[in-house]
C-alpha positions in Angstrom: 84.6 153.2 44.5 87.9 151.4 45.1 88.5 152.0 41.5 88.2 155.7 40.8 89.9 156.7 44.0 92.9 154.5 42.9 92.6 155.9 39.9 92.7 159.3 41.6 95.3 159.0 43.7 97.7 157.4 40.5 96.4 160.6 38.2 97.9 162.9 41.1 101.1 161.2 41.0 101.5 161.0 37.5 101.2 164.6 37.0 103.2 165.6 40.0 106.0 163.7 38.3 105.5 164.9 34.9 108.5 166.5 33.1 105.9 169.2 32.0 104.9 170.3 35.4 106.9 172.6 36.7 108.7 171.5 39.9 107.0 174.2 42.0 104.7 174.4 45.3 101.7 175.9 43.4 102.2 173.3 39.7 102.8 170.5 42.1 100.0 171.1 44.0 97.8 172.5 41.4 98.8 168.9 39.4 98.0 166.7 42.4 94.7 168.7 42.6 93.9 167.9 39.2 94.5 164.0 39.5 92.7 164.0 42.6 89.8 165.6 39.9 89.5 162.8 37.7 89.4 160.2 40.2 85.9 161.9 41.5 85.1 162.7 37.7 85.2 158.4 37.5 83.1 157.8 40.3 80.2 159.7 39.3 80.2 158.8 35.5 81.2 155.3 36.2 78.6 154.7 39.1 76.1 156.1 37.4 76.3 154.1 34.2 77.1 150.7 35.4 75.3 150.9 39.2 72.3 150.6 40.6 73.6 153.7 43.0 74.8 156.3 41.0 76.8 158.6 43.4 75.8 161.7 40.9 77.4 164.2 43.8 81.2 162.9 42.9 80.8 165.2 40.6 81.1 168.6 43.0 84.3 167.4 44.3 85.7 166.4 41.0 84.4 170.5 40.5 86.2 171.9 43.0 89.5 170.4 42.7 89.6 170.4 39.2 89.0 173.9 39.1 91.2 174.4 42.1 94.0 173.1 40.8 93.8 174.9 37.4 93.5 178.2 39.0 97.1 177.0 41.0 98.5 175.9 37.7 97.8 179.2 36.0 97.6 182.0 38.5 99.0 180.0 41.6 101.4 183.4 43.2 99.0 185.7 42.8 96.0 183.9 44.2 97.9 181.6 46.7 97.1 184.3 49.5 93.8 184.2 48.7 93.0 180.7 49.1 95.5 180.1 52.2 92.3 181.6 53.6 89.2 180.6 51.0 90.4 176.7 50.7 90.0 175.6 54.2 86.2 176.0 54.9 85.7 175.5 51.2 87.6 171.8 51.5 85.4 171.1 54.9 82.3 172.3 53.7 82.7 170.4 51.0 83.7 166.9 53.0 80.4 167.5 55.1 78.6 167.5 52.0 80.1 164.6 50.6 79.5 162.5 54.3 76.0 164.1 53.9 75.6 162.6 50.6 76.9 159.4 50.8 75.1 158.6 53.7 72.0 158.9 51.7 73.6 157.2 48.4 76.1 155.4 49.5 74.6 151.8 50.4 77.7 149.8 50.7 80.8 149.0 52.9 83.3 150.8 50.8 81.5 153.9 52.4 83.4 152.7 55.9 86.2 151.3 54.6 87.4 153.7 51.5 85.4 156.9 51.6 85.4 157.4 55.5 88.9 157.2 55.5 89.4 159.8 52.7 87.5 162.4 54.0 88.5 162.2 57.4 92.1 162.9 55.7 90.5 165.9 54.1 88.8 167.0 57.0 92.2 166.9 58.8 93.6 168.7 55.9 91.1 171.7 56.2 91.4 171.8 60.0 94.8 171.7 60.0 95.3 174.8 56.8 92.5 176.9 58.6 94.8 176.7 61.5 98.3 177.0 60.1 97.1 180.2 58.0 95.6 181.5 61.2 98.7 181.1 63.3 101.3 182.3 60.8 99.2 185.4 60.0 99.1 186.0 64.4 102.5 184.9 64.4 104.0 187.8 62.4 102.3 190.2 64.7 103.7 188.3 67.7 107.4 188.2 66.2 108.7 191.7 64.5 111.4 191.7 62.9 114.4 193.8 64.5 117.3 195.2 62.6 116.8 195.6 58.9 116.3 194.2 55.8 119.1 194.7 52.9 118.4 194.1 49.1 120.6 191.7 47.8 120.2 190.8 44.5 116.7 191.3 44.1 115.6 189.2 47.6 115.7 191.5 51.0 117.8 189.5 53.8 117.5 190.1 57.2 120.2 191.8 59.1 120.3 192.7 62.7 123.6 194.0 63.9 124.3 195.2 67.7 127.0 196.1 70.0 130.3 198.7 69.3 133.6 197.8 68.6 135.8 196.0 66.4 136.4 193.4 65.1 132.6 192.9 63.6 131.6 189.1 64.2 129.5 187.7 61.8 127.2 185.0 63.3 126.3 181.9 60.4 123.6 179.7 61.6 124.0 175.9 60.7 121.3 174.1 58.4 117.7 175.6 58.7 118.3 178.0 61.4 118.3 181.4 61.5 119.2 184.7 63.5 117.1 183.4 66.4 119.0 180.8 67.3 122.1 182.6 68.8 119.9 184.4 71.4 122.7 183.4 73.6 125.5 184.0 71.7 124.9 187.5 70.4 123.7 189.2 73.3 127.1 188.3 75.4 129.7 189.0 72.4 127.8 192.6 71.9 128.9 193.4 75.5 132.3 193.4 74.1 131.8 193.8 70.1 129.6 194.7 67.4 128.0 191.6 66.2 125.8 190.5 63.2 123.4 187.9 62.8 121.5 187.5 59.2 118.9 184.9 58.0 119.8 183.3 54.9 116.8 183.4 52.0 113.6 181.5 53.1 114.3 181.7 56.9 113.4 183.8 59.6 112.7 187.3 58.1 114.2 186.8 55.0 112.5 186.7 51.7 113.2 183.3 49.5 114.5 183.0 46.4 115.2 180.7 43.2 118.5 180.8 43.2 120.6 177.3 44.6 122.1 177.6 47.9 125.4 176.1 48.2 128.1 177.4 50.0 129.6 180.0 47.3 125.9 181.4 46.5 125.6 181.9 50.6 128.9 183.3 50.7 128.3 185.9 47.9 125.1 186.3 49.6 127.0 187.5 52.7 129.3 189.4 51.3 127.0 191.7 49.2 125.1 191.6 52.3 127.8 193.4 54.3 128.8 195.7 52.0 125.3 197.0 51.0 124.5 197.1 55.3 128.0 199.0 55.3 129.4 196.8 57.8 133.2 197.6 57.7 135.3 194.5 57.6 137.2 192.5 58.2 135.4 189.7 60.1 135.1 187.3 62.9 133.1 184.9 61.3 131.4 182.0 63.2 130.0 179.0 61.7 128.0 176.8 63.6 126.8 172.9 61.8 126.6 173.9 58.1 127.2 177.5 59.1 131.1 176.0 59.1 131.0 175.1 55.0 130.1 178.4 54.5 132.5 180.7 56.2 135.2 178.5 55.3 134.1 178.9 51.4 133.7 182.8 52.4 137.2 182.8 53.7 138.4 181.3 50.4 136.4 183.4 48.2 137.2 186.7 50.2 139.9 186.1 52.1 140.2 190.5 52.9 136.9 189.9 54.3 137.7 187.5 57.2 140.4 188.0 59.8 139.7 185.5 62.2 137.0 182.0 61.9 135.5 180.0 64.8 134.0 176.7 63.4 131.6 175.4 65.9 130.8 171.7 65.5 131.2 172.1 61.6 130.4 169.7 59.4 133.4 167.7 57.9 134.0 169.7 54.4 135.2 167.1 51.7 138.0 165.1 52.1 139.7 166.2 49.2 139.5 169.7 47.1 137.7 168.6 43.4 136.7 171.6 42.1 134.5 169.4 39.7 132.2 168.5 43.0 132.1 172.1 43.7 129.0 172.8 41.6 125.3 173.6 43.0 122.7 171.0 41.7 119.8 173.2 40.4 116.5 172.5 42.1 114.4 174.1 39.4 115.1 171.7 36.7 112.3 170.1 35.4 113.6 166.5 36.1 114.9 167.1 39.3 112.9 164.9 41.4 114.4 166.6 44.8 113.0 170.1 44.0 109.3 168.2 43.5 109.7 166.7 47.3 111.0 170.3 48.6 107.4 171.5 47.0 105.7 168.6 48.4 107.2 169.7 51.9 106.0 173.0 51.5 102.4 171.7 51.1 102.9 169.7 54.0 103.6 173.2 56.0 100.6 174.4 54.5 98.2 171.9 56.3 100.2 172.1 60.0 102.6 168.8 59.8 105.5 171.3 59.7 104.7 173.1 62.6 103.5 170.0 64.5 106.6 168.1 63.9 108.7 170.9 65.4 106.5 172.3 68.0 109.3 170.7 70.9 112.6 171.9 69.3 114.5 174.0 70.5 113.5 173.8 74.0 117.0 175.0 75.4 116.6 178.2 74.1 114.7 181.0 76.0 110.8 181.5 75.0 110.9 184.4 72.9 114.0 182.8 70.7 112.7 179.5 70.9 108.8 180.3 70.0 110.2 182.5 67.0 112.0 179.2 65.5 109.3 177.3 66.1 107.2 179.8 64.3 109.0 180.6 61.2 110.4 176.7 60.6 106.9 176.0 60.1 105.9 178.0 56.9 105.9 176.5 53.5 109.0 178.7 52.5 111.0 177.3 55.4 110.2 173.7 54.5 110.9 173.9 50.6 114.4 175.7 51.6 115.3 173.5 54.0 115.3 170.6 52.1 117.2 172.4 49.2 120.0 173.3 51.5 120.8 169.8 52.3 120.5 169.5 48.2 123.6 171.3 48.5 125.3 169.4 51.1 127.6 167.8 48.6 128.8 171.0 46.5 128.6 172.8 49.6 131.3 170.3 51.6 133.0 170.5 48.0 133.1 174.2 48.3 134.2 174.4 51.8 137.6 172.2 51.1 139.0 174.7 48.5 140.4 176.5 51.3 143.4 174.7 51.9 145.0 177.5 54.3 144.4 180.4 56.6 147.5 181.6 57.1 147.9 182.7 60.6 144.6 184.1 61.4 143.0 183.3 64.3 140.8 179.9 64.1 139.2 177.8 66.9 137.7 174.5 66.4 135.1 173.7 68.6 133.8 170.1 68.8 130.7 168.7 70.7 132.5 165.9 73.1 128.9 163.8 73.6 128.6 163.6 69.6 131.4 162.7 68.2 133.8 159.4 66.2 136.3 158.7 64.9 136.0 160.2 61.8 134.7 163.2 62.9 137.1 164.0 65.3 140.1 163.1 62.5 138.4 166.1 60.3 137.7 168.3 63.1 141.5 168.1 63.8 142.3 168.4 60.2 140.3 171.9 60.4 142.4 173.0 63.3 145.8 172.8 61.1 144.2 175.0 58.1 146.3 177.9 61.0 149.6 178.3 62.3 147.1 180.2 65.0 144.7 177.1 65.9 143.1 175.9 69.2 141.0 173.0 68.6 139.0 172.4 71.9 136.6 169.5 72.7 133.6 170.6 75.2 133.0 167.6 77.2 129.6 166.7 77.4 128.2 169.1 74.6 125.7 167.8 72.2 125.6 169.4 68.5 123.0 171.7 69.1 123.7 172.4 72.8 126.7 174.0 71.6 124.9 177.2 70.6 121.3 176.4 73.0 122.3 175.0 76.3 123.4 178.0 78.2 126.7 175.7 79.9 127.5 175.1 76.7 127.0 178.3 75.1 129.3 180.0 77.1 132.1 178.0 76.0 131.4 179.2 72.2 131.0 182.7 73.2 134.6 182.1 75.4 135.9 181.3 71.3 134.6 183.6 69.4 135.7 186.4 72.3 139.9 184.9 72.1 139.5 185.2 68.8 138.5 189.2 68.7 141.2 189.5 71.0 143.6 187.8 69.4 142.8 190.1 66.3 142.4 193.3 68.2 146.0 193.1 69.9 147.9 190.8 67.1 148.6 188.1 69.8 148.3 184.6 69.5 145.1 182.7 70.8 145.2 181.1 74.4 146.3 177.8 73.8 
């Protein structure tokens, strides 16, 4: 027993690492499957041929996974949402069976001690899919999608633009969020602008897609974004965490495009500006062992760890905002994306320090006071100076995320990205 489900478990890793699987959810999963397969397979033939207890009903297991995971290897988009709804009570009918049978078989401790064990993780498993697949098929009734969504090279992002006026500010969520997040934000600078919020691919409302996403793909993104949406320019933009990499490497690429930038809490971009760092790492490489964990993650979602392990973010936010994120961070899209953004982290930062001046467009820097050092507040003043036209202001007591959550806090943002509308719409310098 101990054996063949050792033998299992190293099959399943062995082929998930395999240069010849494809570093995808549905191969990785479809490979595991398999290796969990032969383990099964050994337990039936070997029990049976060197036992006194032959434990002949391995073999229905070893049937189901191993044909499982060769229908994911061969057919996996097509039939994946299918069996987000078939596998569930297929995988806990099929534990029941197995507890049924082993009881009856199964005249040793390695019942308690090994095969217990396993099937209460694959009872868990089956629970825990039935109910994810459940919830995110009621959660897309519960959550519509306002605005619109805009093809952009073959993948539709979500746009939602409100408010009149000009300047347009452009609202870039920081790493993992989406348009949800700035349910304070928006709402106040639309009483005095028209603002936009999107969701990059894979969050929110937005479909994924293959491509890497470093801070010159999102920028590019954006852009085509705007222009197909016909959202005149040029922009406020406002970068919040990560969001600040990328509309600093947006103001660099398409400098007509932005006339003013409020970086709020941004990550520190590189220290210096090597354009040979500047390159986004390719997650679909077939030895990239990061693009294997992202698909690993995204079978996590599919079983309900994603969504219990951030059921409790976001809790500053009001419900609707805050049940939407927790809602669409807990899909297997989410989870693969997220962990490819911060892939990126080091072309993105790379990215973000090729813009080397601003001119004297409008910038504030905005800095979380209760989450800060040394060394981030030497970059965050290093950011202010990329302006002759720079306030860099330091709210006391802010946390990170408060900065765009907590509603004290939020109001200090929205007070930044406001002078900085003004200061473009009347070509006077910011409040100092």
């Amino acid at each position: 027993m101990a054996g063949s489900l050792a033998t299992g478990l190293f099959a399943a890793v062995l082929l998930v690492l395999a240069p010849f699987v494809s570093p995808d959810e549905n191969h990785v999963t479809g490979a595991a499957l398999c290796g969990f397969a032969v383990g099964w397979a050994m337990l039936a033939v070997l029990s049976t041929r060197y036992t006194d207890q032959p434990q002949r009903w391995a073999a229905l297991p070893a049937l189901v996974m191993g044909v499982s995971g060769v229908l994911l290897l061969a057919f996996g988009d097509s039939l994946r949402p299918v069996l987000n709804w078939v596998w569930p009570p297929v995988l806990l009918a099929l534990v029941i069976w197995i507890y049924l049978q082993a009881r009856r078989q199964l005249h040793s401790r390695t019942r308690f001690w090994l095969l217990y064990p396993v099937l209460a993780v694959l009872a868990l498993a089956a629970i825990g899919g039935g109910y994810e697949t459940v919830r995110e098929h009621a959660d897309a009734a519960a959550y519509p999608m306002t605005g619109q969504l805009v093809d952009v090279d073959g993948h539709r992002v979500h746009l939602n633009c409100t408010g009149s006026g000009s300047p347009t500010v452009v609202l870039q969520p920081g790493g993992g969020d989406f348009s949800s997040v700035w349910a304070r934000i928006a709402p106040a600078v639309a009483a005095h602008t028209r603002v936009c919020v999107y969701d990059r691919p894979g969050r929110g409302w937005s479909d994924p897609t293959d491509s890497p996403q470093d801070a010159t793909q999102v920028a590019t993104d954006l852009h085509t974004l705007l222009q197909r949406a016909h959202v005149p320019g040029p922009y406020v933009l406002a970068g919040h965490s990560f969001g600040g990499l990328y509309v600093l490497t947006h103001a660099d690429r398409f400098p007509d495009d932005v006339a003013g930038l409020v970086l709020i809490d941004a990550t520190n971009p590189a220290t210096q500006a090597v354009s040979a760092n500047a390159r986004a790492y390719d997650p679909g490489s077939n030895d990239a062992a990061t693009s294997r964990v992202a698909a690993l993650a995204a079978a996590a979602a599919r079983v309900g760890l994603v969504r219990l392990v951030g059921s409790f973010g976001y809790g500053d936010l009001p419900p609707q905002p805050r049940d939407e994120i927790r809602a669409k961070t807990a899909t297997a899209a989410y989870a693969s994306g997220w962990i490819d953004e911060f892939v990126q982290a080091n072309a993105s930062g790379a990215e973000a320090a090729m813009l080397t001046g601003f001119g004297a467009k409008p910038l504030v820097v905005l800095t979380a006071g209760a989450e800060t050092d040394p060394t981030h507040d030497a970059a965050q003043n290093k950011l202010a100076t990329l302006s002759t036209d720079s306030s860099h202001r330091v709210v006391t007591g802010a946390r990170h995320i408060a900065l765009i959550t907590d509603e004290r806090y939020a109001k200090a943002t929205t007070q930044a990205i406001l002078d900085v509308v003004s200061s473009v719409r009347t070509n006077q310098p910011l409040p100092k």
